[in-house]
C-alpha positions, -999 to +999 in steps of 0.1 A: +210-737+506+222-735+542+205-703+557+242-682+564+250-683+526+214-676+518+221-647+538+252-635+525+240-641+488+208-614+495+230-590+513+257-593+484+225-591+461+214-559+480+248-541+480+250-547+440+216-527+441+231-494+459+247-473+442+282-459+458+279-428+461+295-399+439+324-383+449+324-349+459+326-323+434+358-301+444+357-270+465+377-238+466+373-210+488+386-180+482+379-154+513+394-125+525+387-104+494+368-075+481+343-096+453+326-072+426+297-096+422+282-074+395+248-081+410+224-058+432+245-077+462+273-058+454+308-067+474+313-099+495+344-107+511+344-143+500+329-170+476+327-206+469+332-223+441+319-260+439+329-276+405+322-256+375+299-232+396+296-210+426+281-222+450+281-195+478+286-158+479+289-139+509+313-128+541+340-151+550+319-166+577+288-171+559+307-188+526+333-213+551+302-227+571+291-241+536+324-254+523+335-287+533+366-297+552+387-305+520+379-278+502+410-256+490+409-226+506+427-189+490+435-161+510+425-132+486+450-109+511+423-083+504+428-081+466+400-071+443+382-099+423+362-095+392+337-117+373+360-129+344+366-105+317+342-114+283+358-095+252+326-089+229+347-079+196+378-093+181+394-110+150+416-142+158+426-156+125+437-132+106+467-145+096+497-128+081+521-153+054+557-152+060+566-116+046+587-087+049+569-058+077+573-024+070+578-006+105+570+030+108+569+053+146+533+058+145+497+043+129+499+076+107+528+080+087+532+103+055+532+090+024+566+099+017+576+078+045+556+048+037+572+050+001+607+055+014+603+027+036+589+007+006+623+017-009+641+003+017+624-029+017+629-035-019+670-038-014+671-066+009+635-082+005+632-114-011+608-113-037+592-152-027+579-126+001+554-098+005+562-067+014+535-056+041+532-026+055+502-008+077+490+030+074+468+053+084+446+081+069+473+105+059+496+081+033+461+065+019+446+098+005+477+113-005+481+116-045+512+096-047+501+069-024+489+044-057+496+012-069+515+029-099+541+040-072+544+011-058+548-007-093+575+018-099+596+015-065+589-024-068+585-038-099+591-071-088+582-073-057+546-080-042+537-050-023+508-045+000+501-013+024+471-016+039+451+009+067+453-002+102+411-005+105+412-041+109+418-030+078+394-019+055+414-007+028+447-017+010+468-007-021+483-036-038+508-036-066+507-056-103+532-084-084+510-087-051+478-091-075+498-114-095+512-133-061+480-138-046+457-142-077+435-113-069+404-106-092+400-077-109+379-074-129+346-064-108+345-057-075+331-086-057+297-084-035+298-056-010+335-046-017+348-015-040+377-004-056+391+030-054+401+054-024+367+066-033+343+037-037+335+049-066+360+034-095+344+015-121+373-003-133+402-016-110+428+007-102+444-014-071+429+000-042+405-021-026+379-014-001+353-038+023+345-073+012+374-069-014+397-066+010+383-090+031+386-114+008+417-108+003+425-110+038+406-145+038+428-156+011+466-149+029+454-164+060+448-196+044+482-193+030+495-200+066+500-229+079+484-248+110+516-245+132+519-209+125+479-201+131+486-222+160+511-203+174+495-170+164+463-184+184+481-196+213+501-160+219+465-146+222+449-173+246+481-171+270+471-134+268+439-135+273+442-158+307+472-132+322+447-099+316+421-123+335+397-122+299+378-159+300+352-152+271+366-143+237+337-135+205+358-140+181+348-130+144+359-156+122+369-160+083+369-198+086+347-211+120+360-250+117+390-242+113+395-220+143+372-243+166+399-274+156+429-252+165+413-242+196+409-278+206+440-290+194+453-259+213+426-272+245+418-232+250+420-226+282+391-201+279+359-200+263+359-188+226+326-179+208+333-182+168+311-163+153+311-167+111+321-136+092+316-149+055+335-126+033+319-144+000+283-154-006+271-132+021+238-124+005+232-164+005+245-174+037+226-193+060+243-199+090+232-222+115+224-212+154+251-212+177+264-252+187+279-259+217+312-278+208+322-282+240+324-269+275+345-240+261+344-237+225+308-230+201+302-212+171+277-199+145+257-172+139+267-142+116+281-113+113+281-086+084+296-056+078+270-025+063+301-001+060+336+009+069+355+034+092+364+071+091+404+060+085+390+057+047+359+080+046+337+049+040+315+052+075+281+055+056+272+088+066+238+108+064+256+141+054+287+147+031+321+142+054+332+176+061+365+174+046+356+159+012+324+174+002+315+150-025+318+117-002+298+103+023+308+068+028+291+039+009+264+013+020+282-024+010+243-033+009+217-024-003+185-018+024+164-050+007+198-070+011+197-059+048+159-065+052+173-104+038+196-103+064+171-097+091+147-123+078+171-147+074+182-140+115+143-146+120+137-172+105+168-189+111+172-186+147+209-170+147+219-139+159+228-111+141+261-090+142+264-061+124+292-036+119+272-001+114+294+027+122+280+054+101+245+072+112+234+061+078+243+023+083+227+027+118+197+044+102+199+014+079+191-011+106+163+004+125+148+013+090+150-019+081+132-031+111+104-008+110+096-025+077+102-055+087+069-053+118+075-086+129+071-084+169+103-103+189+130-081+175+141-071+213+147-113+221+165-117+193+191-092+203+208-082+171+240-064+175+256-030+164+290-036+168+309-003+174+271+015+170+296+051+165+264+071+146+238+058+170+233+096+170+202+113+194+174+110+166+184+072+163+191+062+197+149+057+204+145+036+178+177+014+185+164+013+222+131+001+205+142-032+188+165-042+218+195-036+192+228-039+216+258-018+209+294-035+211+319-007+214+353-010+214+370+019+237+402+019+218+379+037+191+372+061+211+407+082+212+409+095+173+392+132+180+413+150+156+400+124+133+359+123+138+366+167+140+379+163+102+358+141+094+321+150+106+328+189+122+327+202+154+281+194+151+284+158+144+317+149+166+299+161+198+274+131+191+297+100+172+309+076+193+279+075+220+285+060+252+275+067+287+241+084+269+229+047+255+230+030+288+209+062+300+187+056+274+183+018+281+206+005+251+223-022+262+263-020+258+287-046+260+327-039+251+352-059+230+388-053+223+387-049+185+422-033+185+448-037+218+435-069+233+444-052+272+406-046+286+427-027+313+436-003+285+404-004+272+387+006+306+410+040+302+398+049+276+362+042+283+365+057+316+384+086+307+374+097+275+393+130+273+376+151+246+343+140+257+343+136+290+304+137+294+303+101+277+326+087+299+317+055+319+322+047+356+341+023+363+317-001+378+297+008+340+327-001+319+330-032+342+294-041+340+297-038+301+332-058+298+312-086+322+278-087+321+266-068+294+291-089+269+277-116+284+241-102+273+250-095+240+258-134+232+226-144+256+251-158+282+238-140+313+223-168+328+255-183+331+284-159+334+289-122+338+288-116+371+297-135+404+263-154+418+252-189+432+247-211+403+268-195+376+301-206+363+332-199+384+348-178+356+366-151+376+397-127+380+420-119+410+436-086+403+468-073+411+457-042+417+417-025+425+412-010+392+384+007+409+408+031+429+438+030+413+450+064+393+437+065+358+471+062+339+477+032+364+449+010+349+469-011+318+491-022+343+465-047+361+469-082+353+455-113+368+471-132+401+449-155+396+421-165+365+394-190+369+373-210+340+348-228+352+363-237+384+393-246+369+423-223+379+441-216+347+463-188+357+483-185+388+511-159+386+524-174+426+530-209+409 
């Protein structure tokens, strides 16, 4: 071989050795602004986000001598950006069949208004559809509020009127048991029939895990493109209000994780499995990472109901019915199971405990339990309303995190008929469990706004002692959501080496007027470096 193509074979040898190298990851700088890291560093002017991270936080000057000379660069015009918005509490897939709504002017109507309406319905309605209607406390305990009624106004016709609590309750007619095949002969696990809980044979009201069944049942009635659609008005939501974590409880977790990729979500959704038969039984797995965006597992299960239908489990007799207390939808060995099975199962544990006696449940539970670790294993309360002063120690102890939802908050006329003037000065705790070290996160649960939400959380008229800061109610909409689902490594608030989920605000909803707060949307929301809102495009 002549020496010049020996040559050129060992340099084209050595060239096939190097590797090229990768390209650079892109940069955007966005400067100018006032950045609520949510860490001890407090405000910068400017950050840097370098692929799916940041990569520098700091003052305009300190952040541009680390970007590079391609990097896109956003003048924040002084506007106010937030660590992305991580909603700890809502349902996604509760689907609603094609049917005929009921419309009243408030969430509490009479009974003689829901009837009348009912009425109404049954002129036009076709009877291939439901008639669906949603009330409140007043038309649900009123004596002619009962399936007989209904059967009487609509004989023929499937009627439903259900309370607004996500809901808890609902009173069905002889054609809506006979439409959707409801079972009635016993109530099923951890569901009741009655306004009461207490009626031993079926009388069409059904409460808890009867309902939710029930629930579970229509929304598999709908069809993908519909739950599609229904799923995709949320997600376009969620990026315009500058939310980029949903925890999302979930009837039916493959089915919502293969919508949300056939949807490519633009924001990260946690499904989290809320069986609604079996529950005893289930053994969920740990949470699996589907994709950049999208996991799910874990459990959640609900120990009682709401005050809308007297069934919060409660300690002492609800003031305005003497002979009710709420009802425990498990028994305390059945939540010692649960516990275990969390243990020794490595999932997290999310339950709904409103009542002081459901939260009296838990930590009860736990006591007997003794196994050390409880406080890294961070089982939730979500909502936590009778974390009441006597409990709030021994929540604290476990490392039990609270999930409030702030919407929740504005029923006092209710919790005063409910519990009494004693026992509504305590329900529905808030600024006193972060002083005593609870850790509290906030979900939706109700209006999806987190805007809204930090009104009422901030504000909190007839308590005005609990109310949050808002840097607190910010900390627990970011961070401490991000805590409750052991994400705080990664998200939550604004730092070097965390992902770039982020919201620019149209307006500093630190300063702004109260009343002025729902208004705030997102210029601009960021997932993981990706811009997936931009209201000036």
């Amino acid at each position: 071989m002549r020496p010049a193509i020996a040559l050129a074979v060992l340099l084209l040898a050595a060239g096939c050795g190097r590797q090229s190298p990768a390209p650079a990851e892109p940069e955007t700088v966005l400067f100018n602004g006032q950045i609520f890291t949510g860490s001890p560093a407090g405000f910068a002017q400017a950050l840097l986000v370098r692929g799916t991270q940041i990569a520098a936080v700091g003052s305009t000057q300190e952040v541009e001598t680390k970007a590079g000379p391609g990097a896109h660069r956003i003048d924040l015009m002084g506007r106010l950006v937030v660590p992305g918005i991580n909603d700890a509490h809502l349902h996604v897939d509760v689907f609603m069949p094609e049917h005929t709504a009921l419309k009243f002017e408030n969430m509490d109507p009479p009974c003689a208004t829901a009837l009348a309406r009912v009425k109404d319905a049954v002129r036009t309605a076709p009877k291939e559809k439901p008639i669906i209607g949603a009330i409140g406390q007043t038309a649900f305990f009123e004596r002619d509020c009962t399936a007989q009624t209904l059967d009487s106004l609509a004989p023929e016709h499937a009627v439903v009127l259900h309370t607004w609590t996500g809901p808890h309750a609902a009173i069905l007619n002889r054609s809506a048991v006979k439409m959707f095949s409801v079972p009635t002969s016993t109530p099923p696990e951890g569901g009741f029939y009655g306004k009461d809980q207490h009626s031993a044979k079926w009388d069409g009201v059904i409460q808890e895990y009867a309902v939710f069944q029930f629930w579970a049942g229509l929304s598999k009635l709908v069809s993908d493109d519909q739950a599609r659609q229904s799923l995709k008005t949320i997600l376009d939501d969620a990026v315009r209000l500058g939310i980029t974590s949903l925890q999302a409880m979930t009837f039916d977790p493959e089915r919502l994780v293969r919508l949300l990729q056939e949807l490519d979500t633009p924001v990260r959704v946690r499904a989290m499995f809320f069986p609604v038969t079996g529950v005893v039984q289930a053994k969920p797995h740990p949470r699996k990472q589907v994709s950049d965006r999208i996991a799910y597992g874990d459990l959640k299960v609900v120990l009682d109901g709401t005050p809308i239908e007297r069934s919060a489990a409660m300690r002492a007799s609800h003031s305005d019915a003497a002979n009710s207390r709420g009802e425990l939808n498990f028994t305390p060995e059945q939540i010692r199971g649960f516990l275990r099975g969390s243990r020794d199962g490595g999932y997290q544990l999310m339950l709904h405990a409103v009542g002081d006696r459901a939260v009296e449940a838990v930590v009860e539970a736990l006591e007997a339990d003794g196994s050390p670790g409880w406080p890294d294993r961070r089982v939730r309360l979500e909502h936590g309303d009778g974390v009441f002063p006597d409990l709030g120690p021994r929540v604290q102890r476990f490392g039990l995190s609270v999930v409030q939802n702030p919407s929740h908050l504005m029923l006092p006329d209710l919790i005063l008929k409910r519990y009494g003037a004693e026992r509504a000065k305590i329900d529905l705790p808030l600024r006193s469990l972060l002083t005593i070290g609870v850790p509290l996160a906030l979900g939706s649960d109700g209006p999806l706004n987190p805007f809204l939400n930090l009104m009422f959380a901030t504000t909190y008229p007839w308590k005005p002692a609990e109310a949050l800061t808002r840097e607190q109610a910010l900390a627990a909409y970011t961070q401490g959501s991000a805590y409750a689902e052991f994400a705080e490594p990664e998200k939550g608030t604004l730092e070097p080496g965390k992902l770039a989920d982020l919201a620019v605000l149209s307006q500093n909803i630190l300063e702004v007027p109260a009343e002025a707060l729902p208004a705030t949307e997102a210029v601009l929301t960021m997932v993981g470096g990706k811009i997936v809102r931009d209201s000036a495009r």
